[in-house]
SERO-4910 file (N, C-alpha, C, O; in steps of 0.05 Angstrom, whole numbers):
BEGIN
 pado doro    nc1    nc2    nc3   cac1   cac2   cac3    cc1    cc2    cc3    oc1    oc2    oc3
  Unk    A  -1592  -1126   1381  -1564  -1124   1387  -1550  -1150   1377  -1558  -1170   1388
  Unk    A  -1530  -1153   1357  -1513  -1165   1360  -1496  -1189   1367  -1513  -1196   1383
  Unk    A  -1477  -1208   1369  -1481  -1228   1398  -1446  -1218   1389  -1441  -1208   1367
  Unk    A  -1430  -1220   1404  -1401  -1219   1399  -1391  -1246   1409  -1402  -1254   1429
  Unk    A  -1365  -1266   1393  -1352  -1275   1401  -1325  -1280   1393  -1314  -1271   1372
  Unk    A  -1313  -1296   1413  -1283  -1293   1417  -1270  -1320   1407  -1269  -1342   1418
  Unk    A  -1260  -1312   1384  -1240  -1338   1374  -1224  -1346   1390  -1207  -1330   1398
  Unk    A  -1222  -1381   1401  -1206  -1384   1414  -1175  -1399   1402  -1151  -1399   1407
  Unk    A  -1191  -1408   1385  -1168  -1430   1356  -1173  -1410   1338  -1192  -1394   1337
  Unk    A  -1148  -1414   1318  -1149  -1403   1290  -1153  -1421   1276  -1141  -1442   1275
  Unk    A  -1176  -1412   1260  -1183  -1427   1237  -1200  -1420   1216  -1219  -1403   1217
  Unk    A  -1190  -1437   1192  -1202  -1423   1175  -1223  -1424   1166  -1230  -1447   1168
  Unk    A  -1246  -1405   1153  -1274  -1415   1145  -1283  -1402   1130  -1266  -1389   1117
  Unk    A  -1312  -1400   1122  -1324  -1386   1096  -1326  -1359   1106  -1333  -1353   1129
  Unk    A  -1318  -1337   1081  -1321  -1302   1094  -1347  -1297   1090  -1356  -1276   1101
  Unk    A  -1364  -1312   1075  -1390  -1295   1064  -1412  -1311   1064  -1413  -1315   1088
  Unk    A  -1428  -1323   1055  -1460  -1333   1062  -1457  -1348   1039  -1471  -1368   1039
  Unk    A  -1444  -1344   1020  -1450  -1367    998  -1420  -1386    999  -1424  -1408    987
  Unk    A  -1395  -1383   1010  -1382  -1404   1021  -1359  -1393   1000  -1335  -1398   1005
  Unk    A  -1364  -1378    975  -1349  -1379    965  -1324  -1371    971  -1304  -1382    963
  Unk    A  -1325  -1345    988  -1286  -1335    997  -1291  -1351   1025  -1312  -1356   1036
  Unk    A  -1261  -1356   1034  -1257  -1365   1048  -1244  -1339   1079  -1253  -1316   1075
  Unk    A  -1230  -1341   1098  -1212  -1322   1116  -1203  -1343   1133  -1207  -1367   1134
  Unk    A  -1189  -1326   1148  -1173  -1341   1178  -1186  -1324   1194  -1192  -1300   1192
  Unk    A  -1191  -1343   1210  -1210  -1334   1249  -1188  -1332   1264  -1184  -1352   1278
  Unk    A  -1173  -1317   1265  -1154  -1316   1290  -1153  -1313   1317  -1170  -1301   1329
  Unk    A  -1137  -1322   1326  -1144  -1332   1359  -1141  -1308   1374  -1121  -1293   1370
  Unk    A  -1160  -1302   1392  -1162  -1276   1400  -1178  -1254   1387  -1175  -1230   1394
  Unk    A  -1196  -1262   1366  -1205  -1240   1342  -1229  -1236   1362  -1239  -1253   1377
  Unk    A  -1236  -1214   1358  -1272  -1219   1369  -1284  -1213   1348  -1275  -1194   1335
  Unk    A  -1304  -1227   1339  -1328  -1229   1315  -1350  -1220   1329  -1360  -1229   1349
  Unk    A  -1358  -1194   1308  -1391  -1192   1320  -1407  -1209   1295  -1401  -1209   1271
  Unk    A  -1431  -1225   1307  -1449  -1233   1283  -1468  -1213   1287  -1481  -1207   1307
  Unk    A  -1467  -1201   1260  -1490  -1184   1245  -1517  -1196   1231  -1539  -1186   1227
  Unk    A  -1504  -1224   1223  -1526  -1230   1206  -1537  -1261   1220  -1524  -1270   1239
  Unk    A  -1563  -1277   1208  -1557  -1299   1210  -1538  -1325   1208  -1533  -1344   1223
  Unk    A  -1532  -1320   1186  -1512  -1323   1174  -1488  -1331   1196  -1485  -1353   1206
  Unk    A  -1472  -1308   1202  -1455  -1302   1218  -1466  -1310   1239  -1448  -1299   1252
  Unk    A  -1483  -1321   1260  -1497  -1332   1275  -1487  -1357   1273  -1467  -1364   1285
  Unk    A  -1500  -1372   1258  -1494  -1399   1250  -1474  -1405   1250  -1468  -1422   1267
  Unk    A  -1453  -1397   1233  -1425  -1395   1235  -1407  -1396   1259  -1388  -1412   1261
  Unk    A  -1417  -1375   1281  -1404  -1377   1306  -1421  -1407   1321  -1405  -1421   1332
  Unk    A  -1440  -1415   1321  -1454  -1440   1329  -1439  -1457   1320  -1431  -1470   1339
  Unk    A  -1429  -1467   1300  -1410  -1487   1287  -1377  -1477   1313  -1363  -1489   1330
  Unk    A  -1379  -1453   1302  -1349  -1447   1323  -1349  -1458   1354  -1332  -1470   1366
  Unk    A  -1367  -1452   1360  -1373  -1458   1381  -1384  -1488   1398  -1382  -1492   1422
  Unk    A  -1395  -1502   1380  -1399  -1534   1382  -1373  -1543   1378  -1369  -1562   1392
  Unk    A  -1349  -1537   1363  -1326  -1548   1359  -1301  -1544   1380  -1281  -1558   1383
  Unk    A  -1309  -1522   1393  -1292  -1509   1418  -1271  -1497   1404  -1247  -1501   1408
  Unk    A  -1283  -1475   1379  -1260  -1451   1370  -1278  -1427   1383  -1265  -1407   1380
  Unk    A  -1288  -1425   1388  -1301  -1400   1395  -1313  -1395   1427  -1305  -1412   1444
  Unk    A  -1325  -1380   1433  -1337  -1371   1463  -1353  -1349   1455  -1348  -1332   1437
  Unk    A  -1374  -1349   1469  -1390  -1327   1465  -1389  -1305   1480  -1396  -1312   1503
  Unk    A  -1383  -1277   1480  -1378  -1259   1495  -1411  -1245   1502  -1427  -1237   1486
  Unk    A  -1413  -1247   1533  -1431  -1233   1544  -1421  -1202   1556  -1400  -1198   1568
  Unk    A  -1434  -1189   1551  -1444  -1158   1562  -1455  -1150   1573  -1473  -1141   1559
  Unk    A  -1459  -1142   1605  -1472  -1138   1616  -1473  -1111   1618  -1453  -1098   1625
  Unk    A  -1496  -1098   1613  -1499  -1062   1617  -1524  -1057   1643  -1542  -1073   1650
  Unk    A  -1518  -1034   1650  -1537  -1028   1679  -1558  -1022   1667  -1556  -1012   1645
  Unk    A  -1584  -1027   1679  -1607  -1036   1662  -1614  -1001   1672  -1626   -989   1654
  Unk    A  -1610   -989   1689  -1615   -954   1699  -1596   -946   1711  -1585   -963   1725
  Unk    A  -1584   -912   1707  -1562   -897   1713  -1571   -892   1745  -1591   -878   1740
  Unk    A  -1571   -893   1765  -1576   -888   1788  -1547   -866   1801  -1522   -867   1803
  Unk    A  -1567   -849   1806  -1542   -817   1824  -1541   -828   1855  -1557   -829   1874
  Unk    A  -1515   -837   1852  -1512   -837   1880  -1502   -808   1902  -1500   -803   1926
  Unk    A  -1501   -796   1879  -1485   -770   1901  -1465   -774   1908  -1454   -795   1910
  Unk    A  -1456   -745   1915  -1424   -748   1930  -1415   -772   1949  -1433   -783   1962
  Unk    A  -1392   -780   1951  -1387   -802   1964  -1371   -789   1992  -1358   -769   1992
  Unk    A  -1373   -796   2000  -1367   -787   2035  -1342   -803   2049  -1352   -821   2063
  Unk    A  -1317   -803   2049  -1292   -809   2067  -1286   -801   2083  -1277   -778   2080
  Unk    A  -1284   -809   2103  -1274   -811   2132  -1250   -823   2130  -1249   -847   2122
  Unk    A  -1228   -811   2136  -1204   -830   2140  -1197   -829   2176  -1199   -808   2188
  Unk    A  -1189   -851   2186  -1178   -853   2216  -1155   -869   2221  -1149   -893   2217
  Unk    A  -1144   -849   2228  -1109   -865   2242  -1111   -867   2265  -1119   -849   2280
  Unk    A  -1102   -898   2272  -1093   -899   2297  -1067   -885   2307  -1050   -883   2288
  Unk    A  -1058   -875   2327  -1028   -873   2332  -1017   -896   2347  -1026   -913   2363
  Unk    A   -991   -890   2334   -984   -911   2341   -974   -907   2371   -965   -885   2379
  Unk    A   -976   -930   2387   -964   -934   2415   -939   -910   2423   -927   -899   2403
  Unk    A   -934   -904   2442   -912   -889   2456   -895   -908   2457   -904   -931   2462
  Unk    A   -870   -904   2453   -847   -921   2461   -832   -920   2478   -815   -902   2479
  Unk    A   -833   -930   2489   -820   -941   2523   -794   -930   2520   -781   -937   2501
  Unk    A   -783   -908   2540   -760   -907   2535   -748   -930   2549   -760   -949   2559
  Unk    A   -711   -924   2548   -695   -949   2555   -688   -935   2583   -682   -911   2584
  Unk    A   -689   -949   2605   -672   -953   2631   -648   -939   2628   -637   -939   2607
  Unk    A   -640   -929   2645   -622   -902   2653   -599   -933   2654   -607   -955   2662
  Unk    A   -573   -928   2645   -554   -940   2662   -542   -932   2690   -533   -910   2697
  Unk    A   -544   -956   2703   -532   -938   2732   -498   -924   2729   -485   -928   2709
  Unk    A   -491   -913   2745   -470   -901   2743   -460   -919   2768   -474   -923   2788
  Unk    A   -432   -930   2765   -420   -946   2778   -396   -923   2785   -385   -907   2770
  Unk    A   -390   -927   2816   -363   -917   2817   -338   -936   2821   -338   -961   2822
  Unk    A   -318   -922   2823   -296   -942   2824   -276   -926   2842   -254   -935   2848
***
């Protein structure tokens, strides 16, 4: 597999193994290295602090959990007190 990483600087460098073309690494690009080559390349990127190496973590086995089971519970809420009668006053 692969190693992927993530340009953090843009910058420019060699496109191919013999140095001859050049490209821009743009910031935000993700590079997969395919080759040694491209290995090396990101190692330079990365000793210089343009690059980061992106890890992937995959589940090493699919495990069935089965249906999932919810229970929902409401409290209610409190009764509310009514208000006190006003007295009736005569006059």
């Amino acid at each position: 597999m692969s190693k992927q990483y993530k340009i953090v600087v843009p910058k420019a460098g060699a496109a191919d193994e013999s140095g001859t073309t050049s490209r821009l690494y743009e910031a935000n690009e993700v590079f997969e290295a395919k080759s040694d080559w491209d290995e090396n390349l990101m190692q330079v990127f990365m000793s210089n602090g343009w690059a980061i190496e992106l890890k992937t973590v995959s589940p090493s086995e699919n495990a069935d959990m089965g249906e999932a089971k919810i229970t929902i519970t409401a409290k209610k809420a409190p009764a509310k007190k009514k208000a006190p009668k006003k007295a009736e006053t005569e006059e």
